[in-house]
C-alpha positions in Angstrom: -20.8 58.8 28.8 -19.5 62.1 30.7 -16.4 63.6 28.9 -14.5 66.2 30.7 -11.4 68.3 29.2 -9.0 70.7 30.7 -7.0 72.8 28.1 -6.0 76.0 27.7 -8.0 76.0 24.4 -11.2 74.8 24.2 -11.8 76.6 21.3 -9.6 73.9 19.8 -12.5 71.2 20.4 -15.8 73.8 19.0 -15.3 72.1 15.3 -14.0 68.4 15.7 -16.2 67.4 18.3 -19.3 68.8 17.5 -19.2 67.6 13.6 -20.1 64.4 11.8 -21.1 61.3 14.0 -19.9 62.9 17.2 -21.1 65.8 17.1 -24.6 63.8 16.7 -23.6 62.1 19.8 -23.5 64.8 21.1 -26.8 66.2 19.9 -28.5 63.4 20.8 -27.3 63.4 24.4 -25.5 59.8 24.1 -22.2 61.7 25.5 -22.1 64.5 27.7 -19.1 66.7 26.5 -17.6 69.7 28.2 -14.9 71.6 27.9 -13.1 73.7 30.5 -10.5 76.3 30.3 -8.0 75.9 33.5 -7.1 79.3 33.1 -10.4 80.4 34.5 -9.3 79.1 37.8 -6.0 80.6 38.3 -5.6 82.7 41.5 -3.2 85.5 40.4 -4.0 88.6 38.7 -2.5 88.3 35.7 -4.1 84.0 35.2 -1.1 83.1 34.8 -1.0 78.9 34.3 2.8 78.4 34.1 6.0 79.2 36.5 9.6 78.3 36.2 10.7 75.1 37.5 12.6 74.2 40.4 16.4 73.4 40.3 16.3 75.8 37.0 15.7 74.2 33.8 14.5 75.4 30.1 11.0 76.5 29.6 7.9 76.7 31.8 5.7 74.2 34.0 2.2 74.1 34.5 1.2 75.1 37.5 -0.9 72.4 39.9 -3.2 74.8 41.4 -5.3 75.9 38.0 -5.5 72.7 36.7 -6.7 70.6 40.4 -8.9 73.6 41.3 -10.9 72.8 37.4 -10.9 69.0 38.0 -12.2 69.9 41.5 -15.2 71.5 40.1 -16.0 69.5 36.7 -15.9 66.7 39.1 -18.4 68.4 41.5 -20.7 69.1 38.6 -20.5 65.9 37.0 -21.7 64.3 40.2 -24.8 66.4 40.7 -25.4 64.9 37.1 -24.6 61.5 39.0 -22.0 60.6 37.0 -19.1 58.8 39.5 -15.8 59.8 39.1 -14.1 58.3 36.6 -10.5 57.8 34.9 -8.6 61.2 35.0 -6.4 60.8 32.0 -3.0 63.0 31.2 -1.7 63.2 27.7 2.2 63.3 28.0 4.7 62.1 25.4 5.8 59.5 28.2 2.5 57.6 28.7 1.5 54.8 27.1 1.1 54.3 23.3 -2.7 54.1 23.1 -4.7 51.1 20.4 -7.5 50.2 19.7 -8.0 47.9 23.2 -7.3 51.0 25.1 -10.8 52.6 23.0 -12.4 49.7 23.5 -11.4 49.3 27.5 -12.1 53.2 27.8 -15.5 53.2 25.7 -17.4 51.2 28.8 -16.6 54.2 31.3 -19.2 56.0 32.2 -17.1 58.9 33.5 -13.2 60.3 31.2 -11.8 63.0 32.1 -8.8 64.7 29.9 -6.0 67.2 30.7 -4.5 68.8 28.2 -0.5 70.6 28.8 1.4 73.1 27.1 4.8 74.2 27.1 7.4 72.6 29.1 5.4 70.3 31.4 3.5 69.5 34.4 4.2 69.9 38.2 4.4 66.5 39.1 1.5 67.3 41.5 -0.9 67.2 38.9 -0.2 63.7 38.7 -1.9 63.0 42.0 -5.5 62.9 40.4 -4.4 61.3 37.2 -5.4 57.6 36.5 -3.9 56.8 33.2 -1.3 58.3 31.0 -1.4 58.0 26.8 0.9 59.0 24.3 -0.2 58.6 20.8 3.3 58.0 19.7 7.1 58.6 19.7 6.9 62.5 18.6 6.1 65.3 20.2 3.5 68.3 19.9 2.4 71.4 21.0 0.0 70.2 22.9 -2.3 67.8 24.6 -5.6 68.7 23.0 -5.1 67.0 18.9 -4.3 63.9 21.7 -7.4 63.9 23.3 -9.2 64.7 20.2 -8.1 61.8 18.6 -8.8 59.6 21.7 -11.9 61.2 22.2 -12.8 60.0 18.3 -11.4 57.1 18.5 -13.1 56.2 22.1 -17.0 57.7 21.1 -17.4 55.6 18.0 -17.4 52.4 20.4 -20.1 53.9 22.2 -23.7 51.7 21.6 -25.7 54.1 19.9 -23.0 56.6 18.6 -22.7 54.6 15.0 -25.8 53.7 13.5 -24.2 50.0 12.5 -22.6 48.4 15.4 -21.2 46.2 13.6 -19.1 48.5 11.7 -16.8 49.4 15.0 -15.9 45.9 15.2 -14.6 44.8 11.7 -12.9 47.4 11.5 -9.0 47.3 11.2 -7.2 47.0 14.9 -10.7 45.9 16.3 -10.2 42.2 15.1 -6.4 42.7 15.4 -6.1 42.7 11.8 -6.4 45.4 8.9 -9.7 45.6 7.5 -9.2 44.6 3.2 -10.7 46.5 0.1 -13.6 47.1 -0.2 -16.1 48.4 -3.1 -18.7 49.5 -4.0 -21.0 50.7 -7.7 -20.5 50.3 -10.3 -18.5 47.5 -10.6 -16.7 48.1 -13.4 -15.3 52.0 -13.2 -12.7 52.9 -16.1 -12.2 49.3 -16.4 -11.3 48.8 -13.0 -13.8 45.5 -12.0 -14.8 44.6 -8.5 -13.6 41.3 -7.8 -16.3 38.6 -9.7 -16.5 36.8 -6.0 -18.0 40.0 -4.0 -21.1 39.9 -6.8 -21.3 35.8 -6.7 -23.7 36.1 -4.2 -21.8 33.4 -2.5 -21.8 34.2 0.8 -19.3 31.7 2.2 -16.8 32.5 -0.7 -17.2 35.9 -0.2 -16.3 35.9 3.7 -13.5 33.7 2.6 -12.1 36.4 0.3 -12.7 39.2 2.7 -10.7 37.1 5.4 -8.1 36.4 3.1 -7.3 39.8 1.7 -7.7 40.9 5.4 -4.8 38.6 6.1 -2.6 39.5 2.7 -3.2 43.5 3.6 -1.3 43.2 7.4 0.8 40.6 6.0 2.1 43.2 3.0 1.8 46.1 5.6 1.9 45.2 9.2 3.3 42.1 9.6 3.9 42.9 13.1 0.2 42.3 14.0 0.2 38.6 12.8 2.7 37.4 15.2 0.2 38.4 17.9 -2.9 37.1 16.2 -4.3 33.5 17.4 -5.9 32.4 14.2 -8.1 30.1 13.1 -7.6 27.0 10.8 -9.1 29.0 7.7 -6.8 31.8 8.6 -3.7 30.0 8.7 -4.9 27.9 5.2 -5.5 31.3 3.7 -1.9 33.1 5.2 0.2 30.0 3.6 -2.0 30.6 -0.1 -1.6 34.3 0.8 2.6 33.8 1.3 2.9 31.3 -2.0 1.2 34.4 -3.9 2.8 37.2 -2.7 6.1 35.4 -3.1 5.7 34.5 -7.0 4.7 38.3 -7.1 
């Protein structure tokens, strides 16, 4: 995958993205990341990025030219790469709230492309290469690029290749639209605090039965939001009523 990022910062991205599992990504040419600073492309003498807006207002606006002349080139040189195009994505407070489906839809791109704002806003202009707008919540920051970071994590780790167990990206909490239980691991008895006697039974259908039923009693205790939109099985909905009948003598 081809990431592209517009921001005024890309010193921002040098640690987070080039550490740990992505950065090894990275390394190992599974993701193609480059940052750009839009501020190279200004036309003024002074590179300035910002203006006041029109009709008055507080604070400044981002100005389109910078920003569309960058896309216009990352784009060019990701092509003669032969990447195609891609989803052009703007971080802004109004976009929508971004899960764990929007990673996993996102992950099979072959092409993303992020801008990152400061201050007061965008010209609306900007808008006319954009694709897809996130948030990652009802808040507002600085800026775009701990946004994109965070997408960019959560989006990479989905990629084949990019975790060295597969499997571990899909039973994770949000992936199965449930949170993930506890887990342990040696020794399994630590200050006299025991790993549940089921987990060391070697009993493998007992043990999946405890994971999917402390699974359930986690986002029922936590999130019980995410149940309401869960279709589960019949073993899911035995082990909810047991978990209900427990937590409520509790």
């Amino acid at each position: 995958m081809k990431i592209d990022v517009l921001s005024l910062f890309p010193e921002m991205f040098t640690g987070p993205m080039h550490d740990s599992i992505i950065g090894k990504a990275i390394e190992n040419k599974i993701i193609d990341f480059n940052v750009t600073d839009f501020r190279d492309f200004t036309t003024d003498k002074h590179n300035h990025v910002d203006d006041y807006p029109f009709g008055g207002g507080a604070g400044m606006l981002l100005q389109a030219q910078p920003i569309l002349d960058a896309f216009e080139h990352t784009q060019a040189e990701s092509k003669a790469k032969g990447y195609p195009d891609g989803k052009v994505i703007l971080m802004d407070p109004a976009g929508k709230q971004f899960t764990q489906s929007d990673a996993e839809s996102l992950a099979t791109s072959e092409h993303l492309t992020f801008i990152c704002g400061h201050y007061e806003g965008y010209d609306e202009r900007i808008r006319s290469i954009v694709t897809d707008e996130y948030s990652l919540g009802d808040y507002v920051l600085t800026g775009g690029e701990l946004p994109a970071m965070v997408m960019i994590d959560a989006i990479s780790r989905l990629i084949d290749g990019v975790l060295g167990n597969n499997e571990s990206a899909v039973t994770e909490s949000f992936s199965t639209g449930l949170l993930e239980g506890p887990q342990y691991t040696r020794p399994a008895d630590f200050r006299g605090m025991k790993v549940p006697e089921v987990l060391t039974s070697g009993n493998h259908q007992k043990i999946f039965e405890w994971n999917q039923k402390e699974s359930l009693r986690r986002t029922y205790l936590r999130r019980p939001d995410l149940i309401d939109h869960q279709k589960l099985t019949d073993l899911q909905k035995r082990l909810l009523a047991d978990v209900r009948i427990e937590e409520e003598k509790n």
